[in-house]
N, C-alpha and C positions, 0 to 999 in steps of 0.2 A: 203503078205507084199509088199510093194510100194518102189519103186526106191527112194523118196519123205521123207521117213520114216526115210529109214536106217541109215543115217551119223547124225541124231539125238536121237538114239537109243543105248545104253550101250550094248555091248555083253552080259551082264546079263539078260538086258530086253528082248533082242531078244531071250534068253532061257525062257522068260517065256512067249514066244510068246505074249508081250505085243504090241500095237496098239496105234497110234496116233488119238485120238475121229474127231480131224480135219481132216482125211485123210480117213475116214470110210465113206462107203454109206450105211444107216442102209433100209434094207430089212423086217424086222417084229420087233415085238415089244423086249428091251431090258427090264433087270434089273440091274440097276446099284447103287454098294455098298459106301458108302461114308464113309471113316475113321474120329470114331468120334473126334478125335481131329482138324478136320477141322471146326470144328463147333466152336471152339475156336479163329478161326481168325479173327483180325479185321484189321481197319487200324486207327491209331492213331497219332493223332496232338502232335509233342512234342516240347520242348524247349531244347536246349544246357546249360548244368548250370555247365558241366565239361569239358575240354580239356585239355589233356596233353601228351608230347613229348616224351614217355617213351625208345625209341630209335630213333638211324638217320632216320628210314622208317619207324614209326610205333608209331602211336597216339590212348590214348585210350578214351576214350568219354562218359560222361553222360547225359541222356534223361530223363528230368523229363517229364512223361506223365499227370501230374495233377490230377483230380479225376477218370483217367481213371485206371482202372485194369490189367494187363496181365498173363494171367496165361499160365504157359511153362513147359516142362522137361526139368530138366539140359542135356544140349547137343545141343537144338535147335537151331535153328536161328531164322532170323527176316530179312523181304526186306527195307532197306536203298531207300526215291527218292529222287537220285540229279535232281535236275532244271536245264533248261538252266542257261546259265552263259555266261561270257565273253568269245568268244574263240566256244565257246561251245553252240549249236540251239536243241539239243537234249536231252530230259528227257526218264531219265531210272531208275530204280530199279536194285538193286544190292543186292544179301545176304552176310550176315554177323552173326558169329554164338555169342547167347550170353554169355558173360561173368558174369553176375550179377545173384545174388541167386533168387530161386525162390520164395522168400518169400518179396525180394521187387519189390512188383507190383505194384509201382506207378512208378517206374523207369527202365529202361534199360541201362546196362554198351557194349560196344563195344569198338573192338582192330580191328581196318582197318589199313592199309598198303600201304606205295604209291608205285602204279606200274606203275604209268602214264596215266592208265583208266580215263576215264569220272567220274565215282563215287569219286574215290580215288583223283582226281588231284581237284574234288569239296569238296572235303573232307580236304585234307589238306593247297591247299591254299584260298579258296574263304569263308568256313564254318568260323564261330565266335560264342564265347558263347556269349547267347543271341537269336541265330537265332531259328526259327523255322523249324521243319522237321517234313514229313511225314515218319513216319513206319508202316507196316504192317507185318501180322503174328499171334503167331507163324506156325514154318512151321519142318519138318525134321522126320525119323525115328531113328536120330543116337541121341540115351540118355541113359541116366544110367539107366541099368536093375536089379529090386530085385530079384537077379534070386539065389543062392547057397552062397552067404554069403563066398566063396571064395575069396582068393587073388588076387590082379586085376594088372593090367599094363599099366599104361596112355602112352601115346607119342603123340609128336607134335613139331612144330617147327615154329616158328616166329608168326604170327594171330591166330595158331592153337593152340595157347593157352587158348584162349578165351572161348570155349567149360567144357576145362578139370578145368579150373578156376570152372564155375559153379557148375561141379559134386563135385569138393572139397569142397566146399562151402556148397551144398548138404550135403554133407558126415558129415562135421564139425556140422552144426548146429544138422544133428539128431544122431550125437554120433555112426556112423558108422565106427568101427574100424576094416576096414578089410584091411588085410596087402596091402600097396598100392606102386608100386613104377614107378615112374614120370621120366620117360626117355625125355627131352626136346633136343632138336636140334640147334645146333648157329652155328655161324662161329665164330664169337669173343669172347671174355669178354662184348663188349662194346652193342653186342646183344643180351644180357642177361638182364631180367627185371621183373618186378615184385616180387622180389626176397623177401621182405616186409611181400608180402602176403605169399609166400615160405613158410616162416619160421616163420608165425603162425600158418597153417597145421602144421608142424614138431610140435609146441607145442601142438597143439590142437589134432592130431592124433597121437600117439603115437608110430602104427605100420605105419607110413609113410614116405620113402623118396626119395628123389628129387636129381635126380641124370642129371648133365649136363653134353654133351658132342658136343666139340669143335671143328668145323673142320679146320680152319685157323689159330688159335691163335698160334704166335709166341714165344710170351711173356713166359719169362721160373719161371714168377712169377703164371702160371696155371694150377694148380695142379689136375685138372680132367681131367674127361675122353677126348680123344683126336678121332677125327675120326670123325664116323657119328651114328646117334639113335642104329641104326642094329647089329653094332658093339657092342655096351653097352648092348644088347639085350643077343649077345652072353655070353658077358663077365659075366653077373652077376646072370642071370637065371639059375640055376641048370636046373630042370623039370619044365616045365609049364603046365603039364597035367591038373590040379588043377585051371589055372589062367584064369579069365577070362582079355580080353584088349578094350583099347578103344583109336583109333586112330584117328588122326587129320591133316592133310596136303595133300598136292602134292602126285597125282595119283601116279608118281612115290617112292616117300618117303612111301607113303601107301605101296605099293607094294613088296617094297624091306623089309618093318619092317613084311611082312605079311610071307614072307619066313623063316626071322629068327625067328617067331613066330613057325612056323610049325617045325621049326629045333629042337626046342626046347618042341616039342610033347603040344602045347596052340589047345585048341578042334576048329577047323575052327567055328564051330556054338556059337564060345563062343567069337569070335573076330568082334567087332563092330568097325565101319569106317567112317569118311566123307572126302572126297576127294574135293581138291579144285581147 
């Protein structure tokens, strides 16, 4: 392993003595395996034919890709290229995970977030419906698995919603009713959204619900949970021996829901993730 490697390398990868192919000097002949959903990647011309401001920091976007196809697991993502722009001499690609079912393949839904970046600050103020983008993809291991027909445990907080939208969506159109409950993360009331789609799940799943918890909110007209995800993790999961989860946000937010997952006996091999 190379000095070169490591501050680009996960403590996980480096247990699985994984290697950087640009940092190798290949000595005899290799074999190397390509997962086939990489074969599904393209890059695609699209158009903006949706934007809207579903909170202060957080616009959600529609892509129609025209005759073009994409086919995804719920949970994926997709690389976003902002262009140069005003301010700004440098074009980059950025991921973002999708939000929209996978059954409309002509189109891609996204929840971006302004954090000041070059993507995001093209995104919120320079982008217009109307304009043209390139996306490419999909990309990710973190998706809903057919694995034991168990009770599951979504969580996520502010764009990490995005993800768990589509496995709902998933779930909903093929009449997957497995007990599901949706631990979401805010600070306010007023970062609270999608709430529409919320409570068509609830009609549409039966054994499904959505449960918010609040860390800032003052306001003594809010009547849920108070605190942070972990917290609600604790409060409402008896056993989770049984559950499988799927998580969505900040390495740290990952981390801390990954402990009261374990608190509460969730199989480590049964807790899926994507860290942002």
């Amino acid at each position: 392993m190379l000095a070169t490697e490591l501050p680009l390398l996960t403590k996980e990868e480096l247990a699985k003595n994984m290697r950087l192919s640009c940092q190798c000097k290949l000595k005899q002949d290799i074999k190397i395996e390509i997962p086939e959903e990489l074969f599904n990647v393209k890059e695609y011309a699209s158009t903006v034919v949706k934007m809207e401001k579903v909170t202060p920091t957080i616009k959600y976007l529609r892509f129609d890709l025209g005759d073009e196809e994409i086919n995804f697991r719920p949970g994926q993502y997709v690389q976003l290229k902002a262009p140069a722009y005003e301010g700004n001499d440098e074009e980059v690609y950025r991921a973002y995970s999708v939000a929209s079912s996978v059954n409309d393949k002509h189109a891609i839904e996204l929840l971006i977030g302004y954090t000041g970046g070059i993507a995001t600050t093209y995104v919120h103020q320079h982008l217009n419906v109307g304009d043209n983008v390139h996306i490419n993809g999909p990309y990710g291991d973190f998706y809903y698995h057919e694995d034991d027909n168990g009770p599951i445990i979504l969580a996520g907080a502010g764009t990490g919603m995005a993800p768990i939208l589509s496995i709902l969506k998933y779930m909903a159109e093929n009449n997957i009713n497995r007990k599901t409950i949706f631990f979401f993360g805010a600070k306010t009331m007023s970062d609270l959204f999608m709430l529409e789609q919320i409570k068509y799940f609830e009609e549409k799943l039966p054994a499904f619900k959505f449960i918010a918890t609040l860390s800032r909110e003052e306001s003594p007209d809010w009547n849920g949970d108070r605190g942070r995800v972990p917290d609600s993790i604790i409060k409402h999961v008896e056993n989770g021996e049984n559950y499988s989860a799927y998580l969505c946000g900040s390495p740290a937010m990952i981390d801390s829901i990954i402990k009261s997952l374990e608190e509460k006996n969730v199989p480590l091999n049964k807790i899926y993730y994507d860290k942002f």
